[in-house]
C-alpha positions in Angstrom: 82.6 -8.6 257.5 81.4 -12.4 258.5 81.5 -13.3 261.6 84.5 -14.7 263.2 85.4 -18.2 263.0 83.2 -18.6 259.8 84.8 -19.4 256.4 84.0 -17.2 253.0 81.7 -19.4 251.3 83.1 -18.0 247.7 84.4 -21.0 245.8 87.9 -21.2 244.7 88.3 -21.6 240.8 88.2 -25.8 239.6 91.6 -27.4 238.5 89.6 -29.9 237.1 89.6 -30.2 233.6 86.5 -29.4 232.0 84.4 -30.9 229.2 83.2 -34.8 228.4 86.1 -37.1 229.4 83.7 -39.8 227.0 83.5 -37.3 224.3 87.6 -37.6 224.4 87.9 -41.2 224.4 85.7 -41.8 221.3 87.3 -38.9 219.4 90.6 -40.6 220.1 89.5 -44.3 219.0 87.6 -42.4 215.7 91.2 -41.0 214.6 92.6 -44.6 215.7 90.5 -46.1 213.0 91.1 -43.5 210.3 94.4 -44.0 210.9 93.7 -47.9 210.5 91.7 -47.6 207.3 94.4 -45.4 205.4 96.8 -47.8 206.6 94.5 -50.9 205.0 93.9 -49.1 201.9 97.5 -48.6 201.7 98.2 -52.1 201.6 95.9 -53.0 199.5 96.9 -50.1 197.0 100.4 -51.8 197.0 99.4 -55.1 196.4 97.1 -54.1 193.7 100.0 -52.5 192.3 102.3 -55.7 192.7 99.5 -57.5 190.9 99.1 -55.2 188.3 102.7 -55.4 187.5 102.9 -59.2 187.9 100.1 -59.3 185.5 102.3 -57.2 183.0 106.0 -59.0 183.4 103.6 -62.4 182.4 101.8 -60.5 179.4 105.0 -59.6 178.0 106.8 -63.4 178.4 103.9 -65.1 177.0 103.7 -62.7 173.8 107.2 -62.9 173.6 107.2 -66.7 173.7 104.4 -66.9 171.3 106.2 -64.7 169.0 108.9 -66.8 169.1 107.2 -70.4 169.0 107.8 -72.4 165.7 104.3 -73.7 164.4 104.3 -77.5 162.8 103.6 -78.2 159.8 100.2 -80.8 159.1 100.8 -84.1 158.0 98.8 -86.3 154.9 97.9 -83.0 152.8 97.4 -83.3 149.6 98.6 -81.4 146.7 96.5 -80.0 144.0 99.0 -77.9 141.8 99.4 -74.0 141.5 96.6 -71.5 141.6 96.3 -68.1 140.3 96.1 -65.8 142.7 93.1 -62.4 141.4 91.5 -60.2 143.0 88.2 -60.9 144.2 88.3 -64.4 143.3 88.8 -67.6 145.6 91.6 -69.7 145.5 90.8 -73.2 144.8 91.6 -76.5 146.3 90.9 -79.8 144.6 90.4 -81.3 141.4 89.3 -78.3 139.1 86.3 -81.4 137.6 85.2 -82.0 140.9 81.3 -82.0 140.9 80.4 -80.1 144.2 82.1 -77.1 145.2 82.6 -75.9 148.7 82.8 -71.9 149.2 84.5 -71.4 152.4 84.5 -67.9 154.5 87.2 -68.1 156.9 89.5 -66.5 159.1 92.6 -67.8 160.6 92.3 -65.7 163.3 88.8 -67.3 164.0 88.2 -69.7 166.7 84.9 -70.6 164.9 87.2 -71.5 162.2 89.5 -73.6 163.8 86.6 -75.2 165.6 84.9 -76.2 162.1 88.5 -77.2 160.4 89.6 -79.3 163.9 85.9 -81.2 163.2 85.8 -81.6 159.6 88.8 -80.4 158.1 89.7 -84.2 157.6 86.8 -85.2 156.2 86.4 -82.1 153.6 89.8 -83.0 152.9 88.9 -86.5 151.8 86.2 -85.3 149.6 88.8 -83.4 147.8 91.3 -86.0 147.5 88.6 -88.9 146.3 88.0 -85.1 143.6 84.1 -85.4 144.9 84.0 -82.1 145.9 86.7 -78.5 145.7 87.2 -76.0 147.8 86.5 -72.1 146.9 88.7 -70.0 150.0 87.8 -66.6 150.8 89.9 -65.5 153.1 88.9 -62.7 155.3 91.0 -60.4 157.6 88.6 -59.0 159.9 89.1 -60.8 163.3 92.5 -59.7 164.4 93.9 -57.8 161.2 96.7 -56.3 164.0 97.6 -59.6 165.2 97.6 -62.1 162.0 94.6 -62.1 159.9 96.0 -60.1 157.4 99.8 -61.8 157.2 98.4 -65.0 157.4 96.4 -64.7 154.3 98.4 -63.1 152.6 100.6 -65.9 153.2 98.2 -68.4 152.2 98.4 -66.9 148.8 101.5 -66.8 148.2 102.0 -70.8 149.1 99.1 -71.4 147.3 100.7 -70.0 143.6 103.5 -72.5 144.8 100.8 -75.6 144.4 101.2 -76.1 148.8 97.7 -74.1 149.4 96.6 -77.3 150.7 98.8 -78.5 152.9 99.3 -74.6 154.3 95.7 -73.6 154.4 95.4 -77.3 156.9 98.8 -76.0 158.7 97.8 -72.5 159.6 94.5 -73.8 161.1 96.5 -76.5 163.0 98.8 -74.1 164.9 95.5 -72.2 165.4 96.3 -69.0 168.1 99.5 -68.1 166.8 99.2 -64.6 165.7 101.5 -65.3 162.8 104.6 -63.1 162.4 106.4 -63.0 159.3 109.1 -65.3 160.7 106.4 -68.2 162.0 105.2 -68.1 158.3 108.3 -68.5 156.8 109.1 -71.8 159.5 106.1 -72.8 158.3 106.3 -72.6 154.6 110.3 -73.9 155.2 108.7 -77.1 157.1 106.5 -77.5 153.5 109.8 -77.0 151.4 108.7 -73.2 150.3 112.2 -71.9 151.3 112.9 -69.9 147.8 113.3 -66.0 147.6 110.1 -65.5 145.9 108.2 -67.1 148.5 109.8 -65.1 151.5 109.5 -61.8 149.6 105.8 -62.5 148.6 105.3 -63.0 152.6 107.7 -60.2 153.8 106.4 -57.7 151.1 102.5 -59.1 151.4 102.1 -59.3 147.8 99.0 -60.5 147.7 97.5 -57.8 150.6 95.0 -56.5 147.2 94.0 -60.0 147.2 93.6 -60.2 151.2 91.6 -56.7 151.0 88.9 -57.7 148.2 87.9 -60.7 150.1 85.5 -58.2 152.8 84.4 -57.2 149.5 83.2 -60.2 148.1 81.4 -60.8 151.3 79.4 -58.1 151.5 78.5 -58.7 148.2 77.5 -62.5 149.5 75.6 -61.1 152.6 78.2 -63.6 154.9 78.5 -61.7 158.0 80.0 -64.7 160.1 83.0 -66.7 159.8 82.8 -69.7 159.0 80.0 -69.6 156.7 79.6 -72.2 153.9 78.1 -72.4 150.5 77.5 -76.0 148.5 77.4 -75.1 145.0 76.4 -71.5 145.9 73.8 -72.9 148.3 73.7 -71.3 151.9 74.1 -73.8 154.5 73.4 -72.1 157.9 74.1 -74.9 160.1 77.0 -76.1 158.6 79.4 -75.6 161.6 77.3 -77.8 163.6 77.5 -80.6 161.5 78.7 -83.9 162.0 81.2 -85.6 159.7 78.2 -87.6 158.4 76.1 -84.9 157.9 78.8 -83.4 155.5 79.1 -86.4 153.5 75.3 -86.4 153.1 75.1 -82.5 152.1 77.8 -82.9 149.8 75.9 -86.4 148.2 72.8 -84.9 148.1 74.4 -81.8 145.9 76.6 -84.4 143.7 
């Protein structure tokens, strides 16, 4: 027994909680901040999202406003008369004794194109009306054959059996980046006064699409891996689409 008046020295049992009050704290702000980074990353999923479909409601307006835009017609075309539309062969545009031809690779669906045409499409066109030089067209399909290559040739050869290649060959390049549905064509070839059946069928039923499909063809055959790419009497000439107005008139001179 201790002696009286002495307490027992055994220690009661701790109410104190036991481990690291620190450790407690920082576990608590570390599932604060998970919690704050899945709550960021949902926002930003949703506004990705609301992007994302933003992005798609204006896709589908501006395709279906560009489906639906009427192109306009060129102005001060000439007009050289019917061509025969064959396989393989181009169609031609100018005065059939002209003494320099032009061989033109192009695609209307080719902003290299419309780049050359918007430079010296008036001046080629001068040429061919003063009948110093004619136009051989080959016209390929390979840019966009989904979106208008294809119709849009096609559709240049059934205007041009009509004797309005010109004048539709200088419009489709004008309204370049329409992707040319079968009812922009037809506006088209209506603004040009080619309203008759046989025209809308030869466009609606891509008469000539043998004709469209022989030009990649003739271009392997011809090495032209580019559009544009232009031949002056069946001379390469590499640089052409850099040329100047002036510089065409000299080329064309110098082959005369």
């Amino acid at each position: 027994m201790p002696p009286a008046g002495l307490r027992n020295s055994s220690k009661m049992p701790s109410t104190r909680p036991t481990g690291n009050p620190g450790s407690a704290r920082a576990q608590a702000r570390l599932a604060e901040q998970q919690a704050e980074r899945r709550r960021q990353r949902l926002v930003l999923a949703v506004a990705v999202i609301g992007i994302i479909v933003v992005v798609v409601i204006a896709a589908v307006v501006y395709q279906s406003w560009r489906a639906g835009r009427k192109p306009e017609a060129a102005t001060g075309q000439p007009s050289f008369g019917p061509v025969q539309v064959t396989d393989a062969q181009p169609i031609v545009l100018g005065k059939a004794d002209a003494p320099v031809t032009m061989t033109l690779f192009e695609d209307f669906r080719c902003v290299h194109c419309a780049d050359f045409e918007e430079k010296l499409g008036p001046t080629i066109t001068g040429l061919q009306r003063d009948g110093a030089v004619k136009v051989e067209l080959f016209a390929l399909s390979g840019v966009d054959p989904e979106h208008g290559s294809i119709s849009a040739a096609n559709a240049m050869a059934c205007a041009a059996t009509t004797g309005k290649g010109q004048p539709f060959y200088a419009s489709l390049f004008a309204n370049y980046g329409m992707e040319w549905s079968d009812k922009q064509l037809l506006e088209l070839g209506s603004q040009l006064g080619l309203s008759s059946d046989d025209f809308t069928s030869c466009v609606t039923g891509q008469q000539h699409r043998s004709w469209v499909d022989s030009m990649a063809a003739v271009a392997n055959q011809r090495n032209v891996t580019a559009t544009p790419t232009v031949f002056i009497n069946d001379k390469l000439q590499p640089d052409a689409a850099k040329w100047s107005p002036d510089q065409l008139k000299a080329a064309v001179s110098a082959a005369s």
